[in-house]
C-alpha positions in Angstrom: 91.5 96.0 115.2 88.7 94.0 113.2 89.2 94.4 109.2 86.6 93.4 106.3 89.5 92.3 103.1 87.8 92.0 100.2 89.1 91.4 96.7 88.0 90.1 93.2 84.6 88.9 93.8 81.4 91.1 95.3 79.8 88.8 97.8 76.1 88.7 97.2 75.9 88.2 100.5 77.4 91.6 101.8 75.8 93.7 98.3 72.2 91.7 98.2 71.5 90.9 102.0 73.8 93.4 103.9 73.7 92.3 107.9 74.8 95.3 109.8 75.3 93.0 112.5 77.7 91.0 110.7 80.2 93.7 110.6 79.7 95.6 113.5 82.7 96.4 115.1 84.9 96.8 111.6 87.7 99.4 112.2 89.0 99.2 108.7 88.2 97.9 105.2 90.8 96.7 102.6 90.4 95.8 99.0 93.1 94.3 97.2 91.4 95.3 94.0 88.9 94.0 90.7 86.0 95.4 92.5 83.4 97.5 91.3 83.5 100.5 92.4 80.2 101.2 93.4 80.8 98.0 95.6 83.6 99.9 97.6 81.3 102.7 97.4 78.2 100.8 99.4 80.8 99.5 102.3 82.7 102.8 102.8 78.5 104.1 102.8 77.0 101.2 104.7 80.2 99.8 107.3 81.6 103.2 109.4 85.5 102.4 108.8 87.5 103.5 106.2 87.9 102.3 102.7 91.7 101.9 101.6 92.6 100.0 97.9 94.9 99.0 95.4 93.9 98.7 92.0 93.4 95.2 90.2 94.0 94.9 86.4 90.3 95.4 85.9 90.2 98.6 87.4 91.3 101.1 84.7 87.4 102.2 85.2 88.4 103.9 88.4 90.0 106.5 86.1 86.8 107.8 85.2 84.5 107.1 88.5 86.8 106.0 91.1 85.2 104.6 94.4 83.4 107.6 96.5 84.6 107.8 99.8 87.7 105.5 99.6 91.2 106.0 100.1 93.6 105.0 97.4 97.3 103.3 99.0 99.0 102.2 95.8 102.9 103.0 96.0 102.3 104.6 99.6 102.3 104.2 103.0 99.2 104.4 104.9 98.9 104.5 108.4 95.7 104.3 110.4 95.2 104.0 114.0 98.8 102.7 114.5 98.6 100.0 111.9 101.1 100.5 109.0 100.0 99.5 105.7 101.9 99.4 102.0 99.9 99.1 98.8 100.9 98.0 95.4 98.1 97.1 92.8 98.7 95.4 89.1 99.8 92.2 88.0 102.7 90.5 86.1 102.6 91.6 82.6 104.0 93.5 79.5 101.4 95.4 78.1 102.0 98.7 80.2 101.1 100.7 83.7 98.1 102.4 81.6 96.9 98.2 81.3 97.6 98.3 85.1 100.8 95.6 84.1 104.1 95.9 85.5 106.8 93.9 84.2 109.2 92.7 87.4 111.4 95.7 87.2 108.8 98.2 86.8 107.5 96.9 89.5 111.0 96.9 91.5 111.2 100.5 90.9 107.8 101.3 92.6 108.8 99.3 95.5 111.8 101.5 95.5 109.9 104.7 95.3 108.0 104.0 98.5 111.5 103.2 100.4 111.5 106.6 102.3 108.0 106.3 103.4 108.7 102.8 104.4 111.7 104.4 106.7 109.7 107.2 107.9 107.0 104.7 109.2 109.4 102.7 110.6 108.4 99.5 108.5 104.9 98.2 107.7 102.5 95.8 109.3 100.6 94.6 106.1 101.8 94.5 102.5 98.3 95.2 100.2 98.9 94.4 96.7 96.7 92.8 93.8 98.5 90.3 92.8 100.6 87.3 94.7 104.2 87.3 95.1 105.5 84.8 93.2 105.7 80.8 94.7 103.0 82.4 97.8 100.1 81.8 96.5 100.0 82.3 92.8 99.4 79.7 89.9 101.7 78.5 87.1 99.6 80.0 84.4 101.3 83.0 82.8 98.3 85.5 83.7 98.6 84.5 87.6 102.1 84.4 88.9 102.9 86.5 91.2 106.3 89.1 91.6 109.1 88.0 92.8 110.2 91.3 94.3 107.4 90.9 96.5 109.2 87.8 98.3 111.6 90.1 98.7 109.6 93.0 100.3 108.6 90.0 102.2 112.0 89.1 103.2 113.5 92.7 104.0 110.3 94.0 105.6 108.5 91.3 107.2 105.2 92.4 107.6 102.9 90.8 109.7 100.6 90.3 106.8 100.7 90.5 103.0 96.8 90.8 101.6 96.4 90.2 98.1 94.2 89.0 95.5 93.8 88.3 91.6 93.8 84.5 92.3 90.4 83.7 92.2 89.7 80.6 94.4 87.6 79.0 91.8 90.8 78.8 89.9 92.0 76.1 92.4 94.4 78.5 94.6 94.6 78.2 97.7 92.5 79.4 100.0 94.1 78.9 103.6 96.2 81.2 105.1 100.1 80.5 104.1 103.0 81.5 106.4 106.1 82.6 105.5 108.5 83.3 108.0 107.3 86.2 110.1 104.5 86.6 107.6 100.7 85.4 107.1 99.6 85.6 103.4 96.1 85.6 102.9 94.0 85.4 99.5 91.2 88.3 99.7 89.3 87.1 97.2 85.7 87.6 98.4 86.0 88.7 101.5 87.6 87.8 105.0 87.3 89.0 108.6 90.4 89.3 110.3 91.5 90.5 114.1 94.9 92.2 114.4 96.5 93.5 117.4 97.8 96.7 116.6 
């Protein structure tokens, strides 16, 4: 299955000069959040795949005009044409879910809330959340380390991939794919082409 991740940043490239041909053959498209949602909006009208998200920290506008079209995944399991995916969007913080910051328990207790779907599915094949887990791609600045739970959603679950975002590369992150054990990390910021067997 091809997939279009995006995340953080709207490429001029896709939003200015859109090449059909470029993403012919996209089966799905992920964001990882901090998009505009009239961005989503364009590739759910202008790529025919679905649109599935997670919500950034910058994204408490979707509460008013979410993204038309698009599928929301956060603290659920979403399954589409076999491949399993679980969102969770925020980031690290204390000022509160209605900021779209969880503190590490908070967080923890979503991750448990979505335990039965998890089950039901019988596991998941890509983790989708906003933020890194923590040591995997994150920075050592307060406002961009990642969750520690998610290492261990990483751990228990072992999805093939974990998706994620909020580290801008311009920050000096990493921009390389990282593995980690059974799992291939990879920062959506912009956006990537990937091919997974399903």
């Amino acid at each position: 299955m091809r997939v279009l991740v995006v995340s953080d940043e709207e490429s001029k490239y896709i939003w200015d000069f859109f090449d059909k041909e470029r993403f012919r053959g996209i089966e799905l498209i992920i964001s990882c959040g901090d998009l505009d949602p009239r961005y989503l909006t364009f590739l759910a009208t202008m790529i025919p795949a679905p649109v599935v998200y997670v919500r950034g920290n910058h994204d408490k506008k979707y509460d008013i005009k979410p993204p038309e079209g698009c599928i929301p995944i956060d603290d659920r399991v979403f399954c589409y044409k076999g491949l399993r995916l679980l969102g969770f969007g925020g980031v690290p913080g204390i000022r509160g879910p209605e900021h779209l910051q969880y503190t590490e328990r908070e967080m923890e207790r979503r991750i448990r809330k979505a335990r039965f779907q998890v089950w039901r599915a019988r596991g998941v094949d890509v983790l989708v959340t906003h933020a890194p887990a923590f040591g995997l791609g994150d920075l050592p600045d307060r406002f961009h380390q990642g969750f520690e739970c998610f290492r261990g959603v990483l751990d228990i679950l072992q999805p093939r991939y974990h998706f994620y975002g909020h580290v801008h590369l311009r920050y000096g992150a990493c921009g390389a794919p990282i593995e980690y054990g059974r799992t291939t990390l990879i920062n959506a910021c912009g956006y990537k082409i990937l091919d997974i067997n399903v």
